[in-house]
C-alpha positions as CSV (number, residue, x, y, z in Angstrom):
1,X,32.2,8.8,-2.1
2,X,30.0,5.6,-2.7
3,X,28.5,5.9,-6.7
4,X,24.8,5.5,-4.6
5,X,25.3,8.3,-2.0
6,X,23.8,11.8,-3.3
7,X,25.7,15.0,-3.4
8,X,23.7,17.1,-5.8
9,X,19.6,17.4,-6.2
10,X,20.2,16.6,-10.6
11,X,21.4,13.2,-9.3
12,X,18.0,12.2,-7.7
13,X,15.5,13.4,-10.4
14,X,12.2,11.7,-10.8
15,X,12.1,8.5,-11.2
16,X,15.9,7.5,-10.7
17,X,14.9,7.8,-6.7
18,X,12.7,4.9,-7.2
19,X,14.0,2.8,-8.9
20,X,15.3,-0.6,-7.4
21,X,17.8,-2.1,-8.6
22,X,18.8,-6.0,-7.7
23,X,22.2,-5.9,-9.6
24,X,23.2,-2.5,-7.6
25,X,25.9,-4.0,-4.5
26,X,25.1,-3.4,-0.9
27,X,25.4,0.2,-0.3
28,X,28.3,1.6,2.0
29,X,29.7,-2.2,3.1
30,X,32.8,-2.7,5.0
31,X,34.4,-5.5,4.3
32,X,36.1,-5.6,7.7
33,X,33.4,-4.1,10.1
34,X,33.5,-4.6,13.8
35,X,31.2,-5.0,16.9
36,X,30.8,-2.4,18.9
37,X,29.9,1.0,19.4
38,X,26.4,3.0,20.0
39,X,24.5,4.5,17.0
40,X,22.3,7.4,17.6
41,X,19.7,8.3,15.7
42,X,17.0,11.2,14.8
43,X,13.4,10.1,15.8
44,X,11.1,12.6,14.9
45,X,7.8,11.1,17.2
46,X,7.0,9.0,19.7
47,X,4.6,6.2,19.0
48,X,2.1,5.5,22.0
49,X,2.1,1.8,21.0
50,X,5.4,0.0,20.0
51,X,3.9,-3.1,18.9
52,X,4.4,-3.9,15.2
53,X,2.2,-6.7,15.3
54,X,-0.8,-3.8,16.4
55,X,0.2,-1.0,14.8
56,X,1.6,-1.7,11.4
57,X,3.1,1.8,10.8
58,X,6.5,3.2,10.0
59,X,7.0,5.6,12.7
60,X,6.5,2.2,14.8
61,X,8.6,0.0,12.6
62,X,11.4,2.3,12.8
63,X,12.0,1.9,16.4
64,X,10.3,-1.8,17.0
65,X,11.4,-3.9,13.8
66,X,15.2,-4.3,15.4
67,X,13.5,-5.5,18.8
68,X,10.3,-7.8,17.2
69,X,10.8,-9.8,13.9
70,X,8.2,-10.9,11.2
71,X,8.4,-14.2,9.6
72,X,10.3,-12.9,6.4
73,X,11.7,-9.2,5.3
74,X,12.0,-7.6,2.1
75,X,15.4,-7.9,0.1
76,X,17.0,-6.7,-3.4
77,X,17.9,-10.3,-3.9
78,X,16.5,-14.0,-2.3
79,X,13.7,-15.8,-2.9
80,X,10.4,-13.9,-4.0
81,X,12.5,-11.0,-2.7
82,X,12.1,-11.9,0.5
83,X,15.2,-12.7,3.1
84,X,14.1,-15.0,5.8
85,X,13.6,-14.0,8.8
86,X,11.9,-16.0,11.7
87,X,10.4,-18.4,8.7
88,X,13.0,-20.4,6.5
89,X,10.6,-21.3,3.9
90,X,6.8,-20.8,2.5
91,X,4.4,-22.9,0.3
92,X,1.0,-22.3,-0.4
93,X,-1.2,-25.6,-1.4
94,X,-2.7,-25.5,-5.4
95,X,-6.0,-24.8,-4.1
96,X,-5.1,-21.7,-2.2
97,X,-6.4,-23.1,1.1
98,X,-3.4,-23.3,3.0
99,X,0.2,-21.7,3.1
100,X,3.1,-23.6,5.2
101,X,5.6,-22.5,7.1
102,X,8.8,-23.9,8.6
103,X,10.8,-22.0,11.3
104,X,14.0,-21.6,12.1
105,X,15.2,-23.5,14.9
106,X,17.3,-22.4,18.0
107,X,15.6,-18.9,18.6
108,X,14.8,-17.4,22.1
109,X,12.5,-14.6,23.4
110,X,14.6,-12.2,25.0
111,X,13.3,-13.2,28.5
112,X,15.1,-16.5,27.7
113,X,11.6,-18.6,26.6
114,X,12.0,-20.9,23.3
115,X,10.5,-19.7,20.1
116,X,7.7,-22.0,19.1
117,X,4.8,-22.4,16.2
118,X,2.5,-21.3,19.2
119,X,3.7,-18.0,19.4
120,X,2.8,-17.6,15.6
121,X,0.0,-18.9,15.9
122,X,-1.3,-16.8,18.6
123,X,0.0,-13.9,16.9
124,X,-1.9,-14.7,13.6
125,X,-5.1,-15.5,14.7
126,X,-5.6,-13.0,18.3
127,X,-3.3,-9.9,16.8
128,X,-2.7,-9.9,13.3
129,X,-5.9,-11.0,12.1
130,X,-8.4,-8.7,14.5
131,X,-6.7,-6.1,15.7
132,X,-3.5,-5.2,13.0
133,X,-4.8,-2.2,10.7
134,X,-3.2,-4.1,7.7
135,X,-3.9,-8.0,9.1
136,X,-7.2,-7.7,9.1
137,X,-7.2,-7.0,5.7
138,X,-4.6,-9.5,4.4
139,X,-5.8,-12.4,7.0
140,X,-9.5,-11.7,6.8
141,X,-10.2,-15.4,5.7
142,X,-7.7,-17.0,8.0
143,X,-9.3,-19.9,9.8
144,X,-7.2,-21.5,11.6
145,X,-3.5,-22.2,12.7
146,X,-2.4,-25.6,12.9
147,X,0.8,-26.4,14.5
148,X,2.0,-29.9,14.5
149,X,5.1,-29.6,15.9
150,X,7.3,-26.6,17.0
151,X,8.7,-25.4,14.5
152,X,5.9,-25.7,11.5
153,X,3.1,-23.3,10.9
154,X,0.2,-23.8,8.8
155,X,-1.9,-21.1,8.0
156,X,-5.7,-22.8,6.9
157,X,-8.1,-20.0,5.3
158,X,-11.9,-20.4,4.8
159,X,-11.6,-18.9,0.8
160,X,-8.8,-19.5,-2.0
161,X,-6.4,-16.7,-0.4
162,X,-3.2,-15.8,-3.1
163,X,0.1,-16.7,-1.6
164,X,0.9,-13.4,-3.8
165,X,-0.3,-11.9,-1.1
166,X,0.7,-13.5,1.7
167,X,4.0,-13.1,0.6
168,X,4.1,-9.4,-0.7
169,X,2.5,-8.8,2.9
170,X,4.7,-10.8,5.2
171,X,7.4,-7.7,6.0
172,X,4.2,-5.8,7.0
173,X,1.9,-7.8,8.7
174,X,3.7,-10.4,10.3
175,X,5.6,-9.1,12.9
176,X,5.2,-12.1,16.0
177,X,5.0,-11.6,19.5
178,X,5.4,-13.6,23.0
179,X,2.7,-15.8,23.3
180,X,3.5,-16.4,27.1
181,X,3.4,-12.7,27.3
182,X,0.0,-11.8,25.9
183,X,-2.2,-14.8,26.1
184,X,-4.9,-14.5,29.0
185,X,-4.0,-10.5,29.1
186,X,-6.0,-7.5,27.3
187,X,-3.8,-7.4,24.2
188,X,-4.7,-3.6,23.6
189,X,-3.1,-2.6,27.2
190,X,-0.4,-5.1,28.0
191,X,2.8,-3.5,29.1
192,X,4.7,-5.3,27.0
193,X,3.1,-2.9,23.9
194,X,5.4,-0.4,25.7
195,X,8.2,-2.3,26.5
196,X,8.6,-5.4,23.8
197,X,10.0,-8.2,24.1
198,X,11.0,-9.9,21.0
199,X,13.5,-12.2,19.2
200,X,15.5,-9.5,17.4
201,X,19.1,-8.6,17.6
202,X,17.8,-5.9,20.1
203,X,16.8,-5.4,23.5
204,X,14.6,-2.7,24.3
205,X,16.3,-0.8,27.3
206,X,14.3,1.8,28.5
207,X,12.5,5.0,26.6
208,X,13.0,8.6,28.6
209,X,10.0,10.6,27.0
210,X,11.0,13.6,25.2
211,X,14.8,12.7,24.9
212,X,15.3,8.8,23.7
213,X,14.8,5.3,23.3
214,X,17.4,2.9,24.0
215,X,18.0,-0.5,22.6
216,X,20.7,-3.0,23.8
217,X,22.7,-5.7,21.6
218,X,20.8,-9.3,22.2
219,X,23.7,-11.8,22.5
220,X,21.8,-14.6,22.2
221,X,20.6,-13.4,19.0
222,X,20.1,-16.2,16.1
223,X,21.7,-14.4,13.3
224,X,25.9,-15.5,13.6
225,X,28.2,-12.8,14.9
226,X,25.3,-10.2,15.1
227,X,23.9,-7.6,15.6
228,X,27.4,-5.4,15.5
229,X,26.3,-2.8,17.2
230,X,26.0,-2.5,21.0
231,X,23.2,-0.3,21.2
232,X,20.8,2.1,19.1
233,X,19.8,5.1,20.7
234,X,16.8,6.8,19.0
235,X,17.2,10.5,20.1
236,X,13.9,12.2,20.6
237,X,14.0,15.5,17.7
238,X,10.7,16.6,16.4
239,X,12.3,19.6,14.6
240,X,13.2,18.7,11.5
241,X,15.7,21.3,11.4
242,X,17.6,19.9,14.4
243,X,18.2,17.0,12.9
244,X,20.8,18.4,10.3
245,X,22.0,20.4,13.3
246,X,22.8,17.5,15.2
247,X,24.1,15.3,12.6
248,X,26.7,18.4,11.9
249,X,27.5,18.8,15.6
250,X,28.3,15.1,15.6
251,X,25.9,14.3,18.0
252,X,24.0,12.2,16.0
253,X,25.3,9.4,13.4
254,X,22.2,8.9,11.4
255,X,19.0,10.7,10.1
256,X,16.6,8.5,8.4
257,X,13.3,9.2,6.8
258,X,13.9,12.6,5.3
259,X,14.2,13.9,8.7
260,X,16.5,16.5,7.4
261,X,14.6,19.1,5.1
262,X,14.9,18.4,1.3
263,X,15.9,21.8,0.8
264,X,19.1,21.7,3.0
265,X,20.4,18.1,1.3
266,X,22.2,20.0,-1.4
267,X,24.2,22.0,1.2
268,X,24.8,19.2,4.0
269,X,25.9,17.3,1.1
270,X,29.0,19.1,1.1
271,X,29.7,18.7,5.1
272,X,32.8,16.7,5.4
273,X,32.1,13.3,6.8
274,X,28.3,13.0,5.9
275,X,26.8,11.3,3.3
276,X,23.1,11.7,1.6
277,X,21.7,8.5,0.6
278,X,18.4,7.6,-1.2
279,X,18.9,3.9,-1.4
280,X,16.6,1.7,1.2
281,X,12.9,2.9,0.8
282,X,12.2,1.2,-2.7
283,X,9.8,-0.5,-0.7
284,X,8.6,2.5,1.2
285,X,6.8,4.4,-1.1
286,X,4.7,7.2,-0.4
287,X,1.9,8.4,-2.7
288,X,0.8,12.1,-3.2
289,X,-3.5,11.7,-3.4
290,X,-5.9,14.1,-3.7
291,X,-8.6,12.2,-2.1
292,X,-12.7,13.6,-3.8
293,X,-16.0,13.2,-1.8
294,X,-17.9,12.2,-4.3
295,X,-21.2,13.4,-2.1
296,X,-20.4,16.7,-3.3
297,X,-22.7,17.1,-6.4
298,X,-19.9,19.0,-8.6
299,X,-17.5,16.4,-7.4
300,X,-19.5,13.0,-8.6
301,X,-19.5,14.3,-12.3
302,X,-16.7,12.7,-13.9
303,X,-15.9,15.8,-16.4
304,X,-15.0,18.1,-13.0
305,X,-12.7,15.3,-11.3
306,X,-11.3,15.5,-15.1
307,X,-10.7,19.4,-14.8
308,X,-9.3,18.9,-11.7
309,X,-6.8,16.3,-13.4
310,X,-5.7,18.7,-15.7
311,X,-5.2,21.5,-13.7
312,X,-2.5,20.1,-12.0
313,X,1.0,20.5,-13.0
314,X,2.6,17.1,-11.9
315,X,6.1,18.7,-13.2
316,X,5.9,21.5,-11.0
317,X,5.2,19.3,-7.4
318,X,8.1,17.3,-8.7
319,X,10.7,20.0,-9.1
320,X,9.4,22.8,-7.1
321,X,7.9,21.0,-4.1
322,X,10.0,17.8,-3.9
323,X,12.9,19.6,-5.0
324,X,13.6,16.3,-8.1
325,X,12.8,14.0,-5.2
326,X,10.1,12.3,-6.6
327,X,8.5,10.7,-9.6
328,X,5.1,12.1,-11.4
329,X,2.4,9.4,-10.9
330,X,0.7,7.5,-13.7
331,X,-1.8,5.6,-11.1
332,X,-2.7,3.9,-8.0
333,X,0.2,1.8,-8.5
334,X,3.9,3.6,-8.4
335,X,6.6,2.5,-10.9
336,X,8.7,0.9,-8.0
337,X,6.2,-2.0,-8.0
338,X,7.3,-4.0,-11.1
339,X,5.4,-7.3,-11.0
340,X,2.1,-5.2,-11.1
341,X,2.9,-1.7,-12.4
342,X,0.9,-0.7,-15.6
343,X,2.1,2.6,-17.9
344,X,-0.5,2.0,-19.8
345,X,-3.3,4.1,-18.5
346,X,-5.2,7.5,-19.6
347,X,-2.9,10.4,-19.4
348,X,-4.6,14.1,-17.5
349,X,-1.9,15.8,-18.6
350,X,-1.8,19.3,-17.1
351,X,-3.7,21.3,-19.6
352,X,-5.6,24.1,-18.3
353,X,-7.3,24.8,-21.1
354,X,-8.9,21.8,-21.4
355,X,-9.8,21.9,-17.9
356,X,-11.7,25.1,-18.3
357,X,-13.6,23.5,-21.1
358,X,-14.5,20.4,-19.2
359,X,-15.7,22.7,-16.5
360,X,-17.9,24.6,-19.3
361,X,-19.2,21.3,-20.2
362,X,-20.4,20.5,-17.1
363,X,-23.0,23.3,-16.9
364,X,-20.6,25.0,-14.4
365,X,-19.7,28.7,-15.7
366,X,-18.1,31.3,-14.0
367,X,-20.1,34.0,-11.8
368,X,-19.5,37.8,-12.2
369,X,-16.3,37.1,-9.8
370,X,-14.6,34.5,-12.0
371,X,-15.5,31.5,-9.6
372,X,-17.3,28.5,-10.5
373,X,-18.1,27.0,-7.3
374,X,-16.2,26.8,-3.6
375,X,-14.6,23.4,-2.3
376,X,-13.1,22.6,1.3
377,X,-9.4,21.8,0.6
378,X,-8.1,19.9,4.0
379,X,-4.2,19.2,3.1
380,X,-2.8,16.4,5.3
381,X,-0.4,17.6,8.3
382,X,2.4,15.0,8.0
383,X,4.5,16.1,5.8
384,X,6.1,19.4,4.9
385,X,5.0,18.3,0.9
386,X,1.7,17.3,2.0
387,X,1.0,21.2,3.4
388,X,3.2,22.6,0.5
389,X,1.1,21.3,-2.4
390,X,-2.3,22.1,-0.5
391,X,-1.3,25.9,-1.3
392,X,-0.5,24.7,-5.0
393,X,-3.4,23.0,-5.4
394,X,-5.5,25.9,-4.4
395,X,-3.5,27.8,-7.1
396,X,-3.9,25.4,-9.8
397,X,-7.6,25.4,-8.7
398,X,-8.1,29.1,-9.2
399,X,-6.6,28.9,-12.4
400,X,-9.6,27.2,-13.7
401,X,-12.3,28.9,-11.8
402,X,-12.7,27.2,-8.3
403,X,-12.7,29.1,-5.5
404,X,-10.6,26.0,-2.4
405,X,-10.5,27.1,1.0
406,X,-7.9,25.4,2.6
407,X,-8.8,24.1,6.0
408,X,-5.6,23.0,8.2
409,X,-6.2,20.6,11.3
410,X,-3.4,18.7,13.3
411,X,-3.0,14.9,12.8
412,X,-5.8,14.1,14.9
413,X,-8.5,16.5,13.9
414,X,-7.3,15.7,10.4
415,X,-7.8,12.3,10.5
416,X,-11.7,12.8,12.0
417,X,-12.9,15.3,10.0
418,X,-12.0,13.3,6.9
419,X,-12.1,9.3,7.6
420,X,-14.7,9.8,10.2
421,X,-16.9,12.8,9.9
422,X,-16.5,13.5,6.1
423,X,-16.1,16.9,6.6
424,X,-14.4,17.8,3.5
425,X,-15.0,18.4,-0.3
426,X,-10.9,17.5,-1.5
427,X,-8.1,16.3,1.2
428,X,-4.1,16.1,0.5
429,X,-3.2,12.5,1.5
430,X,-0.1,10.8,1.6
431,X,-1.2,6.8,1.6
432,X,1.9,4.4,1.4
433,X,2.5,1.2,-1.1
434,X,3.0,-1.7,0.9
435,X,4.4,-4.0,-1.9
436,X,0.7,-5.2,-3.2
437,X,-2.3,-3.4,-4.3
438,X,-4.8,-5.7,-2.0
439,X,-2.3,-4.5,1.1
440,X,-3.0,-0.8,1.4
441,X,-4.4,0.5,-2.0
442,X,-7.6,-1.0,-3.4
443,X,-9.1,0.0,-0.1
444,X,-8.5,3.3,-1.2
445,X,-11.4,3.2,-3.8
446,X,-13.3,-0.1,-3.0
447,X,-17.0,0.9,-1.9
448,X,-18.3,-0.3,1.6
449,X,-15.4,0.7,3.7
450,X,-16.9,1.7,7.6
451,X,-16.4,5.2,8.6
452,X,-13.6,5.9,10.6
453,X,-10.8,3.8,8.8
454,X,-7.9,6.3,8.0
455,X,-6.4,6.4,4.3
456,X,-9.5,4.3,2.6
457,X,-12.5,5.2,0.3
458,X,-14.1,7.5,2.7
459,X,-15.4,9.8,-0.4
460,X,-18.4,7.5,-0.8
461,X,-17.6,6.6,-4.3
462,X,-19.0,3.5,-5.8
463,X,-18.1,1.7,-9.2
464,X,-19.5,-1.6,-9.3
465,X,-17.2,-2.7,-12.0
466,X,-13.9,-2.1,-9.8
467,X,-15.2,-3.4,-6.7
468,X,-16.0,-6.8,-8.8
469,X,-12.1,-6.6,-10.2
470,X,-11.0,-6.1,-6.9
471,X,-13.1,-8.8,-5.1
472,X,-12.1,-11.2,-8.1
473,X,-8.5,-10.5,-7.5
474,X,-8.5,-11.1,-3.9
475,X,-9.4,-14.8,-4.5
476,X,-7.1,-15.7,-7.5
477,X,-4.6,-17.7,-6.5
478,X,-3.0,-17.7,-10.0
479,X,-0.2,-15.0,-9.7
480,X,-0.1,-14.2,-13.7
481,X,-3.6,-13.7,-13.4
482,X,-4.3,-11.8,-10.4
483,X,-1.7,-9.6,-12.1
484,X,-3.3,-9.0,-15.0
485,X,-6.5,-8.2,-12.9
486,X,-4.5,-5.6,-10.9
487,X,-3.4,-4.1,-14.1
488,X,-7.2,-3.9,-15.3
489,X,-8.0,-2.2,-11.5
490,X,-5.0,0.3,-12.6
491,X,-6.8,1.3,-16.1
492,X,-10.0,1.5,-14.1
493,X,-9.0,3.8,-11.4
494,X,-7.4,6.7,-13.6
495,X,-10.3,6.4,-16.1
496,X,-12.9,7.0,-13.6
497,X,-10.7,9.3,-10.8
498,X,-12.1,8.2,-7.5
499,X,-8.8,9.7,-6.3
500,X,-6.0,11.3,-8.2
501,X,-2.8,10.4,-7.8
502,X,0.2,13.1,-8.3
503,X,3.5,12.1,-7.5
504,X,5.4,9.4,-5.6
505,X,8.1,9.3,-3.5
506,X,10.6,7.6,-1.4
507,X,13.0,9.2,1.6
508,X,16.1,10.2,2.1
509,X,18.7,9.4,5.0
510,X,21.6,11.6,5.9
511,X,24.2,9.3,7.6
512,X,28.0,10.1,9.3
513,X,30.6,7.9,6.7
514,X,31.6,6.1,10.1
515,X,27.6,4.7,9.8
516,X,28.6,1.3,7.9
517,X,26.2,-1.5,5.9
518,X,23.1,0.6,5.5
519,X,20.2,0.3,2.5
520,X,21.0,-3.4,1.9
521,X,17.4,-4.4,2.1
522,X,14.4,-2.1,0.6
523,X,12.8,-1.5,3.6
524,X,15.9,-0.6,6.0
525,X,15.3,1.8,8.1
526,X,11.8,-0.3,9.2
527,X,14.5,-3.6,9.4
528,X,16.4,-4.5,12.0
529,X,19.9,-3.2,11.3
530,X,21.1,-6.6,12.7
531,X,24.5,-5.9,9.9
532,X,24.8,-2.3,10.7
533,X,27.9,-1.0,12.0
534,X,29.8,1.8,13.0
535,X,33.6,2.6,12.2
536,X,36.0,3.3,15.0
């Protein structure tokens, strides 16, 4: 058994899952691997939208990112730890202005059209940049595109824009789509959201709702001697417990994003010819939040978001509702994230003592029943973890004297009721790191966010100080220094508690030993598998 599969829960505790490692070799590589063969794989959903260049999500990458490619991809090793993809190389101008990109030459749609600077183009400045969840974020001072010849792009922004950025975001955001396809056309509606057509080593074949999606080998694909597989069939199973089932029945080779329950990885560690790896979600990684609306009156003093702080054993959602799993949080920013992670912040360690005494501070004593006060608990619906530690918290909570009724809702009515309607005092929320804080994290606490914008500062809490930190940071184009600032929003964040972060995690695949080359780049399972293979 490979040194980085998992066999036993003590191998994966805290932060060893998420951890990256550059000097670790390519996990599970055959020297000798072969074309051929289909791969069938657990999907737990079934996204409405499959393009990656609209919706920038995982359960859409997972599927999409093997049939549509972005200009570059994350990897262990390679430049800026990124592995070229449809780009070859990136260089932002000293003023910040302007970022160039050459592209690789010789690639064709999969309807057999030439791959051009005007298909990046159009995808930067009528997708990614107005409609993408994350673009409009990343490219919201894009200007213009110019192209001056086929195969350069170069991206012209109305403010100094970091290339940090840029870069950190480019396995995210820049997913590019047929121009020929989508120009003249309502973007939102066109078929070819549904059916894609991309440059990747897959074809999309046809999706059967309820049972499967099924992707065929490209072989006019750029990359030499790939993909090696024939097809990918993603094999509809929104049980999470008949994923392990089907993986022991053989009828399925892989299961990806923890699909099979953490509490059964111990025993189907031990089924002959499957193997349990964590490795390939370093740049994955999910963050336990308790989000606060700070419009609640008990909620906007400091010393109760303190209590709450205190009153929550981080060791205890590690071990008991992770299972080891998972790393405690020190912040905003998770320790996977070296170039801007910070262990130098306050500490809340759990202490619920102190908590009842910051609670006594406050002016907020217990009545005759032993209750403080009464807050609205929604826990988020996603995840098993996300549910689990909704009933903890509402533990810990009446530990120290407040009375949370838990409200559950389904995805949909969960998402309203908090991002939109504000219906809620604390929420559960599971918001991901995308590889820089500007991407998917600072909009978590930065005032001024419009309603209705899922996983962002919809508690209403304002701190003029961070928002100027995050605004300055956003425009320096000096690397070391926009690091420093991000380090300064860290210290920031867990002094004041806008949000609280708990624990952090990445996911775990379950894969049949015939699966071959998997978890050689930190984002695999949202990559486009162009190298993996499966044993005869």
């Amino acid at each position: 058994m490979s040194e980085f599969t998992v066999s036993r829960r003590h191998i994966l505790q805290a932060s060893s899952l998420l951890l990256a490692s550059t000097a670790l070799p390519t996990l599970l590589k055959a020297q000798d691997a072969g074309p051929g063969g289909r791969l069938v794989v657990a999907a737990d959903s079934e996204p409405k939208n499959l393009n990656p260049a609209i919706v920038a999500s995982n359960g859409v990458f997972f599927i999409a990112s093997k049939v549509i490619e972005p200009l570059a991809e994350a990897a262990f090793d390679g430049h800026d730890g990124l592995e070229p993809r449809l780009a070859i190389s990136w260089v932002g101008s000293a003023d910040g202005r302007s970022i160039t990109f050459k592209l690789r030459e010789g690639v064709t749609w999969h309807d057999g059209k030439p791959f051009t600077s005007a298909d990046v183009a159009f995808s930067a400045l009528n997708i990614w940049k107005p409609l993408q969840n994350l673009g409009r974020v990343v490219f919201a001072n894009l200007q213009g595109v110019d192209t001056p010849d086929d195969h350069t792009a170069i991206f012209r922004f109305a403010k100094p824009t970091p290339i940090q950025l840029i870069r950190n975001a480019l396995p995210v955001v820049s997913s590019v789509v047929p121009k020929h396809l989508y120009e003249g056309s309502d973007i939102a509606t066109n078929p070819a959201n549904t059916k894609p057509v991309g440059t990747g080593p897959f074809k999309f074949a046809e999706h059967k709702p309820g049972e499967y999606y099924r992707l065929t080998r490209n072989d006019a694909y750029w990359g030499k001697d790939q993909p090696l597989l024939d097809e990918i069939v993603f094999r509809v199973l929104p049980d999470r417990a008949g994923a392990g089932a089907a993986l022991e029945a053989e009828e399925i080779q892989l299961a990806a994003f923890s699909a099979v329950p953490l509490a059964d990885l111990d025993r189907i560690s031990k089924v002959p010819g499957l193997k349990v790896v964590s490795r390939g979600y370093e740049a994955l990684t999910y963050q336990l939040v308790v989000e606060i609306n700070h419009r609640r009156k008990e909620l906007g003093d400091l010393k109760v978001r303190q209590a709450i702080a205190h009153a929550i054993d981080k060791t205890f959602v590690v071990e008991t509702i992770f299972l080891g799993y998972a790393s405690a949080s020190t912040g905003p920013v998770p320790k996977n994230a070296p170039e801007f992670y910070d262990a130098d912040v306050p500490n809340h360690a759990f202490d619920t003592e102190k908590a009842n005494a910051l609670l006594d501070e406050a002016g907020y004593k217990r009545g005759a029943d032993g209750n403080r006060f009464t807050l609205k608990l929604r826990p988020a619906p996603y995840f098993n973890e996300t549910r689990q530690f909704g009933d903890y918290l509402r533990q810990a909570l009446a530990a120290i004297g407040i009375n949370a009724e838990i409200v559950n809702a389904d995805s949909a009515a969960h998402q309203k009721a908090v991002y939109t309607d504000h219906d809620f005092d604390l929420a559960v929320a599971p918001p991901v790191f995308r590889g820089d804080p500007a991407i998917s994290t600072t909009i978590l606490v930065q005032s001024g966010t419009p309603a209705g914008v899922p996983f962002s500062n919809q508690g209403g809490y304002r701190n003029p100080a961070l928002d100027a930190v995050i605004a300055k940071a956003a425009e320096t184009i000096d690397s070391g220094e926009r690091t420093r600032l991000y380090k300064d929003f860290q210290k920031l964040v867990v002094t004041d508690l806008p949000l609280i972060n708990v624990a952090e995690w990445g996911f775990i695949s379950v894969t049949s030993e015939r699966v071959l080359n998997i978890a050689d780049n930190p984002r695999w399972a949202v990559s486009n598998w162009a190298t993996t293979a499966l044993q005869p």
